[in-house]
N, C-alpha and C positions, 0 to 999 in steps of 0.2 A: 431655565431648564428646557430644554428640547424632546418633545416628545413626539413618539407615532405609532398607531395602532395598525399591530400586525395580521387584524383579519377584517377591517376594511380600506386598510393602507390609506390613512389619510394623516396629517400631522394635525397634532391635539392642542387646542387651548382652551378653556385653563386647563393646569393638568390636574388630575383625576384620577381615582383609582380603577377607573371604568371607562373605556373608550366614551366620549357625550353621543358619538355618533351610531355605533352599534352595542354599548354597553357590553364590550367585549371586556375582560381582565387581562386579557394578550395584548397589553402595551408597554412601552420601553420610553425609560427616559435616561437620558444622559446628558452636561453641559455641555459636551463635547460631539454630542452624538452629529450634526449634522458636518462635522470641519474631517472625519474622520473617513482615509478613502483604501486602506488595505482592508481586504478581509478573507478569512477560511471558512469554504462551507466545506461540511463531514456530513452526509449521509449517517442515518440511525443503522447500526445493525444491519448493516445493506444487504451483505449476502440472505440474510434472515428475512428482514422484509418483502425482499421479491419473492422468497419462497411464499410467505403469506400470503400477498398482493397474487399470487399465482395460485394458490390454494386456499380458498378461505376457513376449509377445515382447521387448517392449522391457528387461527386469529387469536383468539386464548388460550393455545398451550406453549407450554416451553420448548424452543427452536433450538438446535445446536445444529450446527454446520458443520461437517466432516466427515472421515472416509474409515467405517470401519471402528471397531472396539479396540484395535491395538493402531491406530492413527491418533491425532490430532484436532483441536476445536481450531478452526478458521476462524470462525463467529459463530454468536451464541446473540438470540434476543434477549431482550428487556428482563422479561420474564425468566429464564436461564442464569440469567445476570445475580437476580437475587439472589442464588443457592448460590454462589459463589464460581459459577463456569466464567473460563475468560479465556479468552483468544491465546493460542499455541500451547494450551494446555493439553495432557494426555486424555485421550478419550475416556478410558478407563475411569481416571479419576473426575471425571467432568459427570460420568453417569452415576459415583456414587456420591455424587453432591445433589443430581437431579435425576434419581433413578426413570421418572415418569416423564422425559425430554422425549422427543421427537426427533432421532439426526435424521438430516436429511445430507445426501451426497452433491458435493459444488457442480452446479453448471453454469460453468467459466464463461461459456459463449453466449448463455443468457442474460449476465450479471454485463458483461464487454458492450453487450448492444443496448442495456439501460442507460450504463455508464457513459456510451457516444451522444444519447440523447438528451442527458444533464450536460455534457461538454457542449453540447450545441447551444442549447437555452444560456449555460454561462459564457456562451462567445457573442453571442447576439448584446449582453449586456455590455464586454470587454474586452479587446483582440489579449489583453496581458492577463495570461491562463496560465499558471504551473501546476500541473497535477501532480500530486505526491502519490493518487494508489488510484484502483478505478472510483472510492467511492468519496475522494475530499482533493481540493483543491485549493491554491490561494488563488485569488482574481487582483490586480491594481485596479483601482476607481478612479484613480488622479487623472481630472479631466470628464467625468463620464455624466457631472451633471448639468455641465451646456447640453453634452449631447439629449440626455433624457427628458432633461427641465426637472427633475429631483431629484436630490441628495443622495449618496450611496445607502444612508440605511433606510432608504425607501425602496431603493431599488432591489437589496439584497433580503429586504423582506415580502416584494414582490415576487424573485426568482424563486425564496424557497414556498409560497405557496404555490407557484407555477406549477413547479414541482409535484406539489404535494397531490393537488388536484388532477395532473396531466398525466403523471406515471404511478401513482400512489404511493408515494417512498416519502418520506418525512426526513430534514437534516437540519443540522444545527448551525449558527452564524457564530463568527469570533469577529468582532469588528474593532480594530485598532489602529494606532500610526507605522505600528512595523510587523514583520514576519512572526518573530517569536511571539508577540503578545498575538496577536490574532489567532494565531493556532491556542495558546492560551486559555484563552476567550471562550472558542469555542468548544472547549471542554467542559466550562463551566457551570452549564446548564444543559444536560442533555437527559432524554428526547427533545425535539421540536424547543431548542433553546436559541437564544440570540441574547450575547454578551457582548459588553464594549467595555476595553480599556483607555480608558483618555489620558493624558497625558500627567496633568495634576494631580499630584500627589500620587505619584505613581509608585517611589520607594516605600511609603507608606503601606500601600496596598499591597505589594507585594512581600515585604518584610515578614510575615506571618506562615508564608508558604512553603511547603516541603522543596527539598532539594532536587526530588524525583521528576517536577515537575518542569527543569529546565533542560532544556531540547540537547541531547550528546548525555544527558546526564543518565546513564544503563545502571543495573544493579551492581558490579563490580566497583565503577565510579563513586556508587551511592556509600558501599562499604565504607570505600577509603575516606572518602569527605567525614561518614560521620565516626570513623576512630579519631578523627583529627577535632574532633569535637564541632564541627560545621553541618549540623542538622536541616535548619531553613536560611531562608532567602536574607535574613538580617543577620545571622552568622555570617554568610559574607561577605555582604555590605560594610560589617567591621574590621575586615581585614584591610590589607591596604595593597593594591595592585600588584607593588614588586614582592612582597610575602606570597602573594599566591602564583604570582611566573615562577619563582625560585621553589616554590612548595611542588608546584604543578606544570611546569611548562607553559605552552601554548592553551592548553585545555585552563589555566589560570587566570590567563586573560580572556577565554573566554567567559569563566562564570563571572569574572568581575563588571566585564558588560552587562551580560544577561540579568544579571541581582537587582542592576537598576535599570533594565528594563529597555537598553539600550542594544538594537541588531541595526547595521547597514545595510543588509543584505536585501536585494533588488528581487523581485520577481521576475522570473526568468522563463517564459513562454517558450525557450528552445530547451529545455532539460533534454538530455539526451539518455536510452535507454541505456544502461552500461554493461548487460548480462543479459544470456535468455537460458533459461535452464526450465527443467521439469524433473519430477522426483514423485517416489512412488511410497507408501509403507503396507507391508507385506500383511497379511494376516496371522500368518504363522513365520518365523523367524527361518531365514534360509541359506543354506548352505554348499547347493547345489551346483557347482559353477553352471551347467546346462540351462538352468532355471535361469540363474542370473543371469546369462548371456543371452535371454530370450528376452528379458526386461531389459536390460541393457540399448539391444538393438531398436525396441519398441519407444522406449524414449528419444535415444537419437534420431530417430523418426520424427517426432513429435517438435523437437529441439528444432530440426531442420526445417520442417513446414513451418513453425512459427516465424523462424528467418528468412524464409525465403517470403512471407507474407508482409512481415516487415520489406523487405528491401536490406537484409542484413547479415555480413558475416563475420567469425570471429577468429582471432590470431590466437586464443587459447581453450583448447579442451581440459573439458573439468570432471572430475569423478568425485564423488560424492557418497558415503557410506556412514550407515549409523548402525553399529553392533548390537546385541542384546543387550548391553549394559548401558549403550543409549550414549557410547564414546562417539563421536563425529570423527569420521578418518577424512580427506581429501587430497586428491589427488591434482595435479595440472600439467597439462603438455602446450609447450609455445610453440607454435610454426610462423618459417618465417612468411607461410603464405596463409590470408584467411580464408576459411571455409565456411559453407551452406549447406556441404553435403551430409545427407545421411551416411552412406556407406563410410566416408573418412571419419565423421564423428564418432560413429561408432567403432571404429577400428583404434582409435585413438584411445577410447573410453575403456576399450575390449584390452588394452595393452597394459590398464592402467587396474583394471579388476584381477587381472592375474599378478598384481604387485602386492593389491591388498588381500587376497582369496584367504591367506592365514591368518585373518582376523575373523572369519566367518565363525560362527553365522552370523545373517544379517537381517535388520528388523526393518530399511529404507537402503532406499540406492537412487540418486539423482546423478542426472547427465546435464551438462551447461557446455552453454560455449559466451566467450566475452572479449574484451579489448576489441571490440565492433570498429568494422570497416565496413567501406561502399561495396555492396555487390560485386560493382563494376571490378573490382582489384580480386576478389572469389576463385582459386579453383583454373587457373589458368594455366597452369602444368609446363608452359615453355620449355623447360629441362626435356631435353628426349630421353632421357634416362626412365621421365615418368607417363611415356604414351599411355601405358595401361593406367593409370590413376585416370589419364585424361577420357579415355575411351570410358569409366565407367561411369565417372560425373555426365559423360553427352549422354549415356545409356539409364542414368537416374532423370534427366532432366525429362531425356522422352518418355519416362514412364512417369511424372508427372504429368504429362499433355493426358495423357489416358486416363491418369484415376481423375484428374478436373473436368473429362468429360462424362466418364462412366461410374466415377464414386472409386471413393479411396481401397476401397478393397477389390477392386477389380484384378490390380497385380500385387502380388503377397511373395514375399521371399521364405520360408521355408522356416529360418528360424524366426517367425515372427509368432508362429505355432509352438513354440517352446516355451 
């Protein structure tokens, strides 16, 4: 058995129920634990945390994160969690589970620049990073303990106290041989947990487990599996692979990997962003196209700085609507040139609200743009047919020189006040 104490990081002999060296209880053993080099670190409650970690008022009460009583929980702490609040639930219904919560409103840009400096700490361990959100990541280890001189779950129980001590946010480790189980893993024990799945006897362990818990597997998915009478992970496992492609297609072979425990799938340090969108939910439900077309234009605003900070543009605009009755309408326009601009996005967007206007009222409305290109390909108007297009992209570009020196509201378009 392999063992190492996660709050004086040292590897344990004999093992023990108590670190010998700081008589910590924060130790981990596994047969496998030192051979094992994927793993997923998740941040606790991240958006929640730094609200804490930022206000210590808040340390003992219950956090919800979101925007508004007719919005959305983003996240919710620990605490929140009990009463039964969870992420993309209705606000409404989140406060009458914890009427005495706290929301507090997301700041994106405070939460992005924690987030850069967990990506830094985790690049200093591994150039091979795939982030899945700002607050969890996979890391590959293969290879990383010449470099350190110790074992990945030495190293990944160093980062997260790095962490814990350097920024004050707390996360959980999933330490396994591949993608799916590591994320796995790290569900297993949260707050401040660190799990390892090792290899042997792995159908065993898994066989027990809800079907919810395998990665592609959504609540629709969840439905159909268990009318078919396939509940957990050993329902499965007793199928036989070509029963479940002919049952299920491609999605058959995937669970049939997944049940035993089997992903090939590489960590990929170039994921690429595939959407950039932003969306709003209203306080009161609206109807107004005036109104709409003031939010409208304020997102593709918003939509466009984000791409153009990236270095990003996109060959389709997207319109996004959610009615009182909480139907999702959407809308998409392709061009065959991509854009960064506000003014085209939102004219796009604006083209595409007048198609859906008689579904109003409206509870949300988000603007995206996707199928991402290079800047460099952006907006280049060549057709003389489209001078004015071109003449108003050079006339948006130099009013970004302006508000980057004098602040964003320095020049305001008129229906931005709508």
């Amino acid at each position: 058995m392999q063992t190492i104490c996660r709050d004086c990081l040292t590897k344990i002999i004999p093992i023990s129920l108590r670190c010998v060296n700081c008589a910590s209880p924060r130790i981990i053993s596994h047969p496998e634990l030192f051979s094992l080099n994927t793993a997923h670190m998740d941040c606790d409650a991240f958006y929640a945390s730094v609200e804490k970690r930022d206000n210590p008022s808040l340390r003992d009460k219950p956090v919800i994160i979101g925007g508004g009583r007719r919005g959305v929980v983003s996240t919710a702490c620990y605490i929140a969690r009990i009463k039964g609040v969870r992420s993309a639930m209705p606000m409404f219904k989140a406060l009458k589970l914890c009427p005495e919560a706290v929301v507090v409103a997301p700041r994106m840009e405070i939460y992005v620049n924690v987030s850069k400096e967990i990506q830094q700490m985790m690049s200093e361990l591994s150039p091979r990073i795939e982030p899945l959100s700002l607050d969890e990541a996979f890391i590959d280890l293969n290879g990383t303990e010449k470099l350190h001189g110790e074992p990945p779950a030495l190293s990944m129980a160093r980062l997260v106290k790095r962490i814990e001590n350097e920024l004050h946010i707390s996360g959980s480790i999933g330490l396994s041989y591949n993608k799916f189980l590591a994320k796995l893993a790290s569900d297993l024990e949260k707050p401040r947990g660190f799990s390892v799945i090792g290899q042997q006897g792995i159908k065993e362990f898994l066989a027990p487990k809800n079907i919810n818990l395998i990665w592609g597997v959504g609540k629709v998915t969840q439905e159909t599996l268990e009318r078919d009478g396939i509940r957990t992970f050993a329902d499965l496992q007793h199928r036989e692979l070509k029963y479940l492609m002919d049952k299920y297609q491609n999605m058959g072979g995937h669970l049939w990997h997944l049940c035993r425990g089997l992903d090939d799938r590489s960590i990929n340090p170039q994921t690429k962003v595939k959407s950039i969108s932003k969306e709003t939910t209203f306080n009161e439900d609206i109807s107004d196209i005036e109104k709409l077309d003031g939010y409208v234009w304020r997102l593709a605003e918003e939509v466009s700085d984000k791409a153009k900070k990236q270095k990003k543009s996109g060959h389709v605009v997207t319109l996004k609507v959610k009615t009182k009755n909480f139907k999702s309408v959407t809308r998409r326009i392709t061009q065959r040139e991509p854009t960064q601009i506000a003014e085209r996005i939102y004219e796009q967007a604006r083209r595409m609200l007048n198609e859906v206007i008689n579904q109003a009222p409206f509870r949300l409305i988000g603007v995206g743009i996707s199928n991402l290109d290079n800047p460099d390909n952006a907006d280049q108007f060549n057709d003389f047919l489209k001078a004015g297009e071109a003449k108003k992209a050079e006339a948006e570009r130099a009013t970004d020189t302006i508000k980057n020196r004098f602040g964003k509201n320095a020049i305001m378009k008129g229906r931005s006040l709508r």
